[in-house]
ChimeraX commands (.cxc) that place a marker at each C-alpha (Angstrom):
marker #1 position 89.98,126.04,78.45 radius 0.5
marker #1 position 89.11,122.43,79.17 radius 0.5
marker #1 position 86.55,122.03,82.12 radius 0.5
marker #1 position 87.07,119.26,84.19 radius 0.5
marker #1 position 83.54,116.80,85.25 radius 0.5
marker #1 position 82.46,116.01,88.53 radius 0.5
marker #1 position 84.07,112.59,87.77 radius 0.5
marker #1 position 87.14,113.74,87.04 radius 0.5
marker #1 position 86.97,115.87,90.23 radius 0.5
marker #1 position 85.87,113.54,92.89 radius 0.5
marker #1 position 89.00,111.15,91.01 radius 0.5
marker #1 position 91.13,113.98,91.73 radius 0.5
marker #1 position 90.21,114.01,95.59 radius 0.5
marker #1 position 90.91,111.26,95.61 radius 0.5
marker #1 position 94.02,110.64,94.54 radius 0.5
marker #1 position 95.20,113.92,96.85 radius 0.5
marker #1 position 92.92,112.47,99.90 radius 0.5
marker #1 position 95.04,108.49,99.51 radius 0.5
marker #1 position 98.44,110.25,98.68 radius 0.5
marker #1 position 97.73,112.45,101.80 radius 0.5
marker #1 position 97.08,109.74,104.29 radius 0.5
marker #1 position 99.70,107.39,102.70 radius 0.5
marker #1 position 102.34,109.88,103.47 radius 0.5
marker #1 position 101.17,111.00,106.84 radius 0.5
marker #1 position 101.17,107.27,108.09 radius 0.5
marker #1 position 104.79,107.00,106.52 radius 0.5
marker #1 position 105.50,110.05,108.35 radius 0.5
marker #1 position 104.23,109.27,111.71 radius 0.5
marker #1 position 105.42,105.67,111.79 radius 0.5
marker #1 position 109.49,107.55,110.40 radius 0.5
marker #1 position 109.12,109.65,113.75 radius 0.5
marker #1 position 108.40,106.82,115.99 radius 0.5
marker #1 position 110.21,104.02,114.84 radius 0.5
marker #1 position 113.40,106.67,113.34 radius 0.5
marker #1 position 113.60,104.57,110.36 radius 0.5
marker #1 position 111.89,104.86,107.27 radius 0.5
marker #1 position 109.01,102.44,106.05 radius 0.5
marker #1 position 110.00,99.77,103.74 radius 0.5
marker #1 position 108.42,96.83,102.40 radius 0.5
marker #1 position 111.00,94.76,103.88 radius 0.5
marker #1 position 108.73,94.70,106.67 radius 0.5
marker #1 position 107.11,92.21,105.04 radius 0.5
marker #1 position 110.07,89.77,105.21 radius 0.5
marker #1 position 109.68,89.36,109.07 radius 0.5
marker #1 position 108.44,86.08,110.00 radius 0.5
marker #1 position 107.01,87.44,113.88 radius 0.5
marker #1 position 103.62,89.49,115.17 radius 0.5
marker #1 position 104.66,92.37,113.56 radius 0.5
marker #1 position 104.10,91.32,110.61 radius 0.5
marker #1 position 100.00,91.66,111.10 radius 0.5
marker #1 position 101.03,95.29,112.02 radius 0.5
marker #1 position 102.93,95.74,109.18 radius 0.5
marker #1 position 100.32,94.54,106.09 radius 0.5
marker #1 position 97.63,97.52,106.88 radius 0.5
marker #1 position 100.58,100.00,107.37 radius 0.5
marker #1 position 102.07,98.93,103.65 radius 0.5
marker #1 position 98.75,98.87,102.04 radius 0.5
marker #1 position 97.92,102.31,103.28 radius 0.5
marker #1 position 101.69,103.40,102.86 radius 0.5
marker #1 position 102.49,102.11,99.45 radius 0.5
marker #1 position 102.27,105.14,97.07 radius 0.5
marker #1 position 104.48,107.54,99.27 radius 0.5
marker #1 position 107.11,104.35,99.52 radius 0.5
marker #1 position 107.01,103.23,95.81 radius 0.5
marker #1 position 107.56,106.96,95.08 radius 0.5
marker #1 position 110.33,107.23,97.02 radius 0.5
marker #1 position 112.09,103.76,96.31 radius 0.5
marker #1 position 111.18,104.86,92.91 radius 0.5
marker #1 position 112.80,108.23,92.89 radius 0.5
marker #1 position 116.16,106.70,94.59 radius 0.5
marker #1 position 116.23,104.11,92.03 radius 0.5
marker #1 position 116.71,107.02,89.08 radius 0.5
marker #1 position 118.65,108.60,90.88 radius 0.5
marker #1 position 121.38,106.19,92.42 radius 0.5
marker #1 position 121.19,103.62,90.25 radius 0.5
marker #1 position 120.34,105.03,86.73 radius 0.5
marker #1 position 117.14,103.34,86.10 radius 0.5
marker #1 position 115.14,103.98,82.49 radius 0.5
marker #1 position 112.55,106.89,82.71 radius 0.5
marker #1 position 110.03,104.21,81.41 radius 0.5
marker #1 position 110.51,102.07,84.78 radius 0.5
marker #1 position 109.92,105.54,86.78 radius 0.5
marker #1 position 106.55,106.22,84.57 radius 0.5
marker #1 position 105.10,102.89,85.68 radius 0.5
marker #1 position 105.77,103.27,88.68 radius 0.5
marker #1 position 104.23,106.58,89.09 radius 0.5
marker #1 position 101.38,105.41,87.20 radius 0.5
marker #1 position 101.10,102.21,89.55 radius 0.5
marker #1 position 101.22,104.94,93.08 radius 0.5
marker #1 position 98.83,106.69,91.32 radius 0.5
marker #1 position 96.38,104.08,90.76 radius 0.5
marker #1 position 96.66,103.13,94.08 radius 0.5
marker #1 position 96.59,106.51,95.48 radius 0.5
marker #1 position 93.10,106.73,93.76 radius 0.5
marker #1 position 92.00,103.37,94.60 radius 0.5
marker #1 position 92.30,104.03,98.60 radius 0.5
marker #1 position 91.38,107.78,98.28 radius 0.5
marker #1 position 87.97,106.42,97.33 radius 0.5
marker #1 position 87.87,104.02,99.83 radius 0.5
marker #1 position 88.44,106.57,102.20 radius 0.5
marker #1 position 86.18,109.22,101.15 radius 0.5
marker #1 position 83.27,106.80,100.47 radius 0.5
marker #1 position 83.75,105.79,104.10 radius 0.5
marker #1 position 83.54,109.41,105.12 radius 0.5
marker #1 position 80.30,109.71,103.05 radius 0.5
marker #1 position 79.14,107.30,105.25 radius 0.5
marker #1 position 80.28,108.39,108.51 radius 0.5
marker #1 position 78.96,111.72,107.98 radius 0.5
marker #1 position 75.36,110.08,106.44 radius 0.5
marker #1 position 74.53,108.21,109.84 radius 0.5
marker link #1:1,2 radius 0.2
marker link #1:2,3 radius 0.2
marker link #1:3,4 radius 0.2
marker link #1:4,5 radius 0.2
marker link #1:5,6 radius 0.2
marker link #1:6,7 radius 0.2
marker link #1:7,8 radius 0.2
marker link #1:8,9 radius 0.2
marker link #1:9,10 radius 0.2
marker link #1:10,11 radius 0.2
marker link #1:11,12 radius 0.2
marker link #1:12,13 radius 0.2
marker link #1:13,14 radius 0.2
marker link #1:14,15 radius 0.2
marker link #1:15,16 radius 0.2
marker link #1:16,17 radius 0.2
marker link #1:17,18 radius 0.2
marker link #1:18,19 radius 0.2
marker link #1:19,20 radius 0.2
marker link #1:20,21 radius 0.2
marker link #1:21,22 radius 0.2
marker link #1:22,23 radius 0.2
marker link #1:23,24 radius 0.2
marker link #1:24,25 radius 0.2
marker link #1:25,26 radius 0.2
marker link #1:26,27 radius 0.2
marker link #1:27,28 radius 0.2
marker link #1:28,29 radius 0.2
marker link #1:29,30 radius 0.2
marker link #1:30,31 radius 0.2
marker link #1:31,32 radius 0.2
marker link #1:32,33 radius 0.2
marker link #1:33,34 radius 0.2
marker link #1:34,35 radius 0.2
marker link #1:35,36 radius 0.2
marker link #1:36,37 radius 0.2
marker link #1:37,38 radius 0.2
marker link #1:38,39 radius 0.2
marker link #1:39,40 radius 0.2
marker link #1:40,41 radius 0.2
marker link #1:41,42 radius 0.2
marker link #1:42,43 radius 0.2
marker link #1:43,44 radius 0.2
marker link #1:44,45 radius 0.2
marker link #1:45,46 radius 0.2
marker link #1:46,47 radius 0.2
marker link #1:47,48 radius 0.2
marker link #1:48,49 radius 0.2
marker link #1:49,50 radius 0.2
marker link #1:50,51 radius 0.2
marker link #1:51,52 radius 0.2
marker link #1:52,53 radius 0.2
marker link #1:53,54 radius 0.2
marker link #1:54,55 radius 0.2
marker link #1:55,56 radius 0.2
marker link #1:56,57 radius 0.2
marker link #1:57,58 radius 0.2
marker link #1:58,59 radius 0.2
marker link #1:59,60 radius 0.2
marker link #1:60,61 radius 0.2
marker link #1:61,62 radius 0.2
marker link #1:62,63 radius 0.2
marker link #1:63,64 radius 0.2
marker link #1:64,65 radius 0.2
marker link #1:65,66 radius 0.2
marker link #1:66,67 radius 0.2
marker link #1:67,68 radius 0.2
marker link #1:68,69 radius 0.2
marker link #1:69,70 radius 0.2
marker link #1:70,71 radius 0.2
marker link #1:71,72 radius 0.2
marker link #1:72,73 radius 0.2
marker link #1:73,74 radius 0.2
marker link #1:74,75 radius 0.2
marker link #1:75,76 radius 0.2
marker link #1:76,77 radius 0.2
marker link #1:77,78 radius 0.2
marker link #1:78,79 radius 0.2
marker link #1:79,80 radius 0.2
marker link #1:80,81 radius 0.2
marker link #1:81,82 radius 0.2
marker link #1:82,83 radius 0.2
marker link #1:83,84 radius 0.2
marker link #1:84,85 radius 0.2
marker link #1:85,86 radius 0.2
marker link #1:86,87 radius 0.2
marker link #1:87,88 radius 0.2
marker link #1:88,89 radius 0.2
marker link #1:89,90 radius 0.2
marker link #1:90,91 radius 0.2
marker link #1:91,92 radius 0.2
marker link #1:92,93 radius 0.2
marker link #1:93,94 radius 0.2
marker link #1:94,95 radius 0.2
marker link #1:95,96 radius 0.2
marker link #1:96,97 radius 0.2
marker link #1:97,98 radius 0.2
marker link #1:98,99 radius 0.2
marker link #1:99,100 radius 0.2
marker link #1:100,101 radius 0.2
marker link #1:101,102 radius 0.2
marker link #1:102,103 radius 0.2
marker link #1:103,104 radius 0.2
marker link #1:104,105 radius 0.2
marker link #1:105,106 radius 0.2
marker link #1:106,107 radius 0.2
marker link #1:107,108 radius 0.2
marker link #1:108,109 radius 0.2
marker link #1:109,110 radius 0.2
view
């Protein structure tokens, strides 16, 4: 049986802590606004566009999952296209997980 380190562990956290908050905030914003998030939020050209960068950034693995996922299914992409992008939400995922728990740390330090 292959143990796992403490680095590989705290990676882990973090990858369920960012995918975790990513799709809570996708959540949340789907029950207010009854729409899903998209990144074609990023196409509008008034003030809710300053709303809308945070929301992707913290949003982005649960939406390129789910773009990602529709793309196989609907429109046939290659299972190489769908492994990058799981890779890529993944990365990300981890990325803001440990942004988020090192500013727990923090928080709970003071």
């Amino acid at each position: 049986m292959v143990q796992l380190g403490p680095d590989q562990i705290q990676a882990f956290e973090a990858i369920i802590v960012g995918f975790a908050i990513a799709g809570l905030t996708a959540s949340a914003f789907q029950m207010i606004a009854q729409r899903p998030l998209s990144f074609r939020m990023l196409l509008s050209r008034n003030a809710s566009l300053a709303f809308a960068v945070p929301l992707l950034a913290v949003s982005a693995p649960v939406i390129i999952l789910r773009n990602t996922q529709r793309g196989r299914r609907f429109e046939r992409r290659p299972m190489h296209f769908v492994a990058i992008a799981t890779i890529i939400a993944c990365l990300w995922s981890l990325a803001f997980g440990q942004l988020v728990l090192k500013g727990l740390l923090q928080v709970i330090a003071a």
